[in-house]
C-alpha positions as CSV (number, residue, x, y, z in Angstrom):
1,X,11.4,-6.8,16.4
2,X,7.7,-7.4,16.6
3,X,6.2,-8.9,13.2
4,X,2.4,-8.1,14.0
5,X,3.1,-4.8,12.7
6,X,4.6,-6.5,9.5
7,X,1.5,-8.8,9.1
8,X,-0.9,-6.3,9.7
9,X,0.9,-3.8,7.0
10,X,0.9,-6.7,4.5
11,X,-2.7,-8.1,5.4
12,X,-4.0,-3.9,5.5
13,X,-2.1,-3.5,1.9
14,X,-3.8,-7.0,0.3
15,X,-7.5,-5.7,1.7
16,X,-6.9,-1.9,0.1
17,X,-5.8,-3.8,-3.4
18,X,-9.2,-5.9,-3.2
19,X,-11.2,-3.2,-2.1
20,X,-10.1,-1.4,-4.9
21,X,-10.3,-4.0,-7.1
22,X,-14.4,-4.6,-6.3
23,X,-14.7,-0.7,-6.5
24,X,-13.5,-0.5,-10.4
25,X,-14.9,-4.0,-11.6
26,X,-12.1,-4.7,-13.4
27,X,-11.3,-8.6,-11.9
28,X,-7.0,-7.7,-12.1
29,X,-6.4,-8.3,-8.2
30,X,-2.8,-9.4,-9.1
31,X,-2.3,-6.0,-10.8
32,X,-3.9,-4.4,-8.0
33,X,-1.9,-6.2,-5.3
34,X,1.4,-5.5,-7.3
35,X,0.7,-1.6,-7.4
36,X,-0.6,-1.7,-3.5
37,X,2.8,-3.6,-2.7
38,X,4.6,-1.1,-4.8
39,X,3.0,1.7,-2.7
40,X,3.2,0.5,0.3
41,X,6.9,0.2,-0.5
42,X,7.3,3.1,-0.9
43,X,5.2,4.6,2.1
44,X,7.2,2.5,4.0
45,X,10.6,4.1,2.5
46,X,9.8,7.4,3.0
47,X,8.1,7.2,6.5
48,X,11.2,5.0,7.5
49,X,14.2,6.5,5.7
50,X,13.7,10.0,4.5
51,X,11.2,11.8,6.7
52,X,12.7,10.0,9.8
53,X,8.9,10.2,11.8
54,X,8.8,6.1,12.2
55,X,11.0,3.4,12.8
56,X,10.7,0.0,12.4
57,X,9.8,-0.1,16.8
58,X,7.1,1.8,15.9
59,X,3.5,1.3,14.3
60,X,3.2,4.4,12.5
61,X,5.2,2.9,9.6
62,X,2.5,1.1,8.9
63,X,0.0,3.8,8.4
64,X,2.2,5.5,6.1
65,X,2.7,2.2,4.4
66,X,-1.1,1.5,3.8
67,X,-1.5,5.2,2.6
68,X,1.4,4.8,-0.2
69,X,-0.7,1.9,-1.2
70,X,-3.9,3.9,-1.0
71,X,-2.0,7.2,-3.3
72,X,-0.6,4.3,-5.8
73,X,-3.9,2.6,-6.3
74,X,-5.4,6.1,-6.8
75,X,-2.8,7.0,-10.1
76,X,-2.9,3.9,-11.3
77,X,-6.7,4.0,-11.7
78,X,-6.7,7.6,-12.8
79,X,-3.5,7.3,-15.5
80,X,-4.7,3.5,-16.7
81,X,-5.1,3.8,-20.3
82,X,-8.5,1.8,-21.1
83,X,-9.5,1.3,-24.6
């Protein structure tokens, strides 16, 4: 197995959390990160092991990966409750 794909997936999720993190101001990169992991989780489960369209050979797992990230950052900012 080739682990640039894995470092590029992780180092891809940790730049979406910051970026997201600067966007909204908020100073919470560890609650950004631990959503973006979360995603990319689970972008990674369901390009991997229910839709079957990657495999771990592959880099499109990665994509999908960064995009879970992406979709989780997205609710989490949207549903946040801020008082």
């Amino acid at each position: 197995m080739d682990y640039a794909d894995i470092v590029v997936a992780v180092v891809g999720v940790f730049a979406v959390a910051w970026i997201a993190d600067l966007l909204t101001g908020r100073r919470g990169l560890f609650a950004a990160s631990l959503v973006a992991a979360t995603g990319a989780a689970c972008g990674w489960f369901l390009a991997v092991r229910v839709f079957g369209v990657a495999t771990m050979d592959d880099f499109l797992w990665t994509a999908w990966a960064i995009g879970g990230s992406v979709l989780a950052l997205i609710a989490f900012y949207l549903f946040r409750n801020t008082r």
